[in-house]
N, C-alpha and C positions, 0 to 999 in steps of 0.2 A: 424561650421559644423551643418550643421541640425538634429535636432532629431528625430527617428523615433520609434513609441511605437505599442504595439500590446499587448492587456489584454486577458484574459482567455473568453471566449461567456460562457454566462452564460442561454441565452434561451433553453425553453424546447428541451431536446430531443436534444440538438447541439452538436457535438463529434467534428467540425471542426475546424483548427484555420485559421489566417489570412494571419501567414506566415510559413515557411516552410525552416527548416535549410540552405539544397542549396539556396534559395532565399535571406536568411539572409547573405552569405557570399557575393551573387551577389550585393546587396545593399553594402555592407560596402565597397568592389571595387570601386562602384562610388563615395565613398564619403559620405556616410549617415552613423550616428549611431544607433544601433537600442537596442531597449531597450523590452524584454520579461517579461510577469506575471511570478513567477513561476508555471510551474503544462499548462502554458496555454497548451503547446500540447501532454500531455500525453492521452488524449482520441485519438489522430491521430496519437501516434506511433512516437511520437516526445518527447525525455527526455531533460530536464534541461541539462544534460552534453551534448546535441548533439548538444545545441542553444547556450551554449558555447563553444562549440570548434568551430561552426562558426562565433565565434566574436561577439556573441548579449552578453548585459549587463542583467543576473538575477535581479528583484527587484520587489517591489510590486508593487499594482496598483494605490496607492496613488502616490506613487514617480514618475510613467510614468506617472500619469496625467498632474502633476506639471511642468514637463519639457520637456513633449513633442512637436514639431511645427505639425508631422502628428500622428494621431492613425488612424489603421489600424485593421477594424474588420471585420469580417463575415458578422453579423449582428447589427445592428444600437444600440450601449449600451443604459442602461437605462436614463433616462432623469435626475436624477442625476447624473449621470456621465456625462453629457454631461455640467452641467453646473460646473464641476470641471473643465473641460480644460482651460486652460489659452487664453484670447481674442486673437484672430484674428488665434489661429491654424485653423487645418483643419483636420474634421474627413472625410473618406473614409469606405465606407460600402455597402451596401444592404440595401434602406431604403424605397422605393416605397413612396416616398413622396408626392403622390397624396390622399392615402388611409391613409397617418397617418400625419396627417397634426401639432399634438401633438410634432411632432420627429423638424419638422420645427418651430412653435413655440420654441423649447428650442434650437436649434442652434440660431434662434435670438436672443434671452435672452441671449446666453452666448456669444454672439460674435465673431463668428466661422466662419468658410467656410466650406462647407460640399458637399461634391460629391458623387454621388448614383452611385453604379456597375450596375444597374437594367436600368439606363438612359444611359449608354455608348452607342451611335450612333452606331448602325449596319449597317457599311460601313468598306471595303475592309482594310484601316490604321488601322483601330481598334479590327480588327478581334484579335490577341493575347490579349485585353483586354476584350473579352468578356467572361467574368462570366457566363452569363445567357445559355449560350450555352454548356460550359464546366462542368458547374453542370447538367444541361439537360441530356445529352449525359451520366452521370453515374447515372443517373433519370431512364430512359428509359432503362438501361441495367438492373436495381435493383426491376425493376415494374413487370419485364417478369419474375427474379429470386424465385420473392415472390410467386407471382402466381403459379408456377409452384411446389413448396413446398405446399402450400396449396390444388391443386389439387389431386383429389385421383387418378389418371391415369400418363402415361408418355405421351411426347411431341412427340418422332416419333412413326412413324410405326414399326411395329417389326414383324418379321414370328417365329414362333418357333413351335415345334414338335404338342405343344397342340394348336395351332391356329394363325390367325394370328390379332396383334392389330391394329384398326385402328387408326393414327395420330390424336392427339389433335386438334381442331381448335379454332385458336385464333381471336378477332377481334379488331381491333383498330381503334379506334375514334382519328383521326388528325396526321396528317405528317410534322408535326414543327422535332426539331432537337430530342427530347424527342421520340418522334413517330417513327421517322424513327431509333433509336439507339433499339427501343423493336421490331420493325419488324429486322431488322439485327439479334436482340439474338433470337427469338422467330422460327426466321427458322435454325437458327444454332441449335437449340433445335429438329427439325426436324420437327416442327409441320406446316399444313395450314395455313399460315396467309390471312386475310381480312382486306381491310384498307377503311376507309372511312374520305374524306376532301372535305370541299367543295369548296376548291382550284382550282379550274379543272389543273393547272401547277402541282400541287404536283402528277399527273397521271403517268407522266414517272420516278421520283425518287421512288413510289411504286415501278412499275413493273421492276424496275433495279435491286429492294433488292429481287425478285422474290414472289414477293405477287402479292394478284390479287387485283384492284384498283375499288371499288363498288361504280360503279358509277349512278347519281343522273341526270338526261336528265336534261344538263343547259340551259339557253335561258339568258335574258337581268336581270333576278331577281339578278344572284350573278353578287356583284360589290366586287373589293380587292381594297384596296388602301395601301400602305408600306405592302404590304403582309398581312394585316390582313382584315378578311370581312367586307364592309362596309354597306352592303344595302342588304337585300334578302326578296323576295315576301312572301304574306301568300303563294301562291299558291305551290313554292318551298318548303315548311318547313312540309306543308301535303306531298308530296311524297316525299318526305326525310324520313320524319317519316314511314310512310308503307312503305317505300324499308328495314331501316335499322333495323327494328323491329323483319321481317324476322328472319336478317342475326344473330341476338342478339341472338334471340331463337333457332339458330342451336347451335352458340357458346358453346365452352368447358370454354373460358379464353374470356371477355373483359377489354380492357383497353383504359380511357381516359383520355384524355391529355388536352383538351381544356381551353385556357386562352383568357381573355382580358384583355388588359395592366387597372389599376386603374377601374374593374368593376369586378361585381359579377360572376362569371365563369355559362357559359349557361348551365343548364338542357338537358342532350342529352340520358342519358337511362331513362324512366320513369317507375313508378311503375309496368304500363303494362306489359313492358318488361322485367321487373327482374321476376313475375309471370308466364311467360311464357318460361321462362330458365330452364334447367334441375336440377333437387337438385343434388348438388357436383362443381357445375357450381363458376370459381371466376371473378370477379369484382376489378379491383383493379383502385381506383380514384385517378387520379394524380394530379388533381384540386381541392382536399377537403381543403386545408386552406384558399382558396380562394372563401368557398361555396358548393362547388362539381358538378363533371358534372351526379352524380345517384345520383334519388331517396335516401333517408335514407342514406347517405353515414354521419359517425360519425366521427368528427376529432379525427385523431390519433388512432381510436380505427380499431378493425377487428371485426367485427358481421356478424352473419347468420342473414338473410333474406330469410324465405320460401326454406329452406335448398341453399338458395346461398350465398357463403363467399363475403362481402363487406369487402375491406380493404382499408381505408381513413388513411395511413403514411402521414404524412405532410410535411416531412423532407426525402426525397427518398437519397439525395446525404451524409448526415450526416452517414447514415447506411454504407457507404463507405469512413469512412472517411480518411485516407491516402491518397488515390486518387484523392478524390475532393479537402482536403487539399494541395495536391501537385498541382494539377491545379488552385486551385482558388489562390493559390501565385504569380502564372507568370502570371495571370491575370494584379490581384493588384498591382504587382513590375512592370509589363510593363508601366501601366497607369501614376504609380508612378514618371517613369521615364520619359514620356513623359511630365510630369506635371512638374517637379522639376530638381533642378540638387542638388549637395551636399551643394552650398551656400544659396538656396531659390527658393522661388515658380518663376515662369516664369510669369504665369496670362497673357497669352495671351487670351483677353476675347471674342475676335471674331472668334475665332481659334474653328476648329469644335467640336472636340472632348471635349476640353474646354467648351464650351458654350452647347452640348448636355446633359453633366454629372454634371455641375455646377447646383444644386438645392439654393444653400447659397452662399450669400460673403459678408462678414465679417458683419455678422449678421442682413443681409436683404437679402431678398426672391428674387430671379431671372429668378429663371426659369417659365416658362408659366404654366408649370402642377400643379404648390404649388404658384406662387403669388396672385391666386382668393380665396386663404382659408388663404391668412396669410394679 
């Protein structure tokens, strides 16, 4: 029977775990045994008795090293831990192995296989394995939440005897899945939303969620390729800039979301525009571990700027962690099971989803994003 282990995340600020009791018992149905840290998921609302009574084995994390074929984390363990697993297992995580090429290196060394949740093929079969989306989606509902605590006003309009308030307005930088789950909260909130992408497709999922979609006069400058921008003129980036510079400086609330897969996240409010926002105004970057898309944005921290609240959380879905912990399981058990059955790995290495999420196997470098740094 195959063993399957899952230790306590020990990174800053991480409340989440890997697996999640229902999950634990859906695995032991197939045939896998699974074996938990203690303590791992009492930051998510997950006790010791609840991961035994669905059939996981309590123990340390020395012992699930020693014996397990998968570990099963969050986040990518420390690099000594990576070289306690036993050759040829397989860890399974969040490892963005383009930008920590460190993480690669020590699965070589130890002799492992290793699959990134962050490289899972976003395509139609793998949609229940996708992570990135499902932590997203409580990203983007947690960005509007904060904000909206921070703010000294409320989000709808309101009439009452002594006057009447006029609605918050919010604006939001990118219609990824993140974008569009804080436009969804942000007008359930009852406030104006503004959305800006420079997608020109992302125009009718704005104006679906009932926001208005600020848009940027396109011509040949924006190129997309897998959905993500590939090519854009200087000329486009100057009117880009003066349209949405504007729209920053009406704002009550903005939020951005903007990523590039293994690159520095772009610069999209600048100094300018934080100076010409009203004091009481929030800022909330959903791109600060990755850089930030503002000016002065500090990881992890919340600071005034020129009385505007910047808050750079790093970790948006951890502040939710029940939730994210119950989704990012059936993530991880989906993939798991497509990967595995209860006798052993499958390793079909031409197989999509297989060869998208495979960064290691057995302790050489495969995939294309981490074979030029290893």
């Amino acid at each position: 029977m195959i063993q399957i282990g899952t230790l306590k995340e020990t990174k800053f600020k991480e409340n989440r775990v890997a697996l999640s009791p229902d999950v634990v018992t859906e695995l032991q149905k197939k045939g896998f045994n699974i074996h938990i840290e203690s303590d791992a998921g009492t930051a998510a609302g997950y006790t010791d008795a609840m991961y035994q009574h669905a059939g996981a084995n309590l123990t340390s994390a020395d012992d699930i090293l020693k014996q397990v074929d998968i570990l099963l984390q969050v986040n990518a363990p420390h690099l000594d831990v990576i070289a306690k697993l036993k050759p040829k297992a397989v860890l399974i995580s969040f490892m963005y192995g383009a930008t920590h090429p460190e993480l690669i290196a020590a699965c070589c060394a130890a002799g492992i296989s290793a699959f990134s949740m962050d490289a899972v093929p976003r395509i139609s079969r793998a949609q229940k394995m996708d992570a990135l989306s499902s932590q997203a989606n409580l990203a983007g509902y947690k960005a509007v939440l904060m904000a909206a605590d921070c703010l000294g006003k409320i989000f709808p309009m309101m009439t009452t005897a002594a006057g009447t308030i006029k609605p918050s307005k919010v604006v939001i930088f990118g219609a990824g899945v993140a974008g569009l789950q804080a436009i969804a909260t942000a007008k359930r909130l009852g406030a104006v939303v503004e959305v800006s992408d420079i997608r020109p497709e992302t125009k009718e999922q704005v104006e679906s969620l009932g926001a208005k979609y600020i848009s940027v006069k396109h011509d040949d400058a924006v190129k997309t390729e897998g959905g993500y921008v590939k090519d854009l003129s200087a000329d486009f980036l100057k009117r880009q800039h003066e349209l949405l510079a504007k729209h920053v400086t009406e704002a009550d609330v903005v939020i951005t979301t903007a990523l590039i897969p293994g690159k520095k996240a772009p610069l999209l409010v600048t100094e300018d525009m934080l100076n010409g926002m009203r004091p009481g105004s929030v800022v909330v970057d959903m791109a600060a571990e990755q850089g930030g898309n503002v000016f002065g944005t500090q990881l992890n921290e919340t600071i005034l700027c020129n009385g505007v609240t910047i808050i750079g959380e790093s970790n948006l879905p951890a502040l939710l962690p029940k939730n994210a912990s119950a989704l990012y399981a059936k993530n991880i058990a989906t993939l798991v099971l497509h990967l595995a059955n209860g006798d052993g790995m499958r390793w079909e290495m031409e197989e999509d989803i297989t060869k998208g999420a495979l960064l290691v196997y057995e302790g050489k470098a495969v995939h294309p994003t981490v074979i030029k740094n290893n």
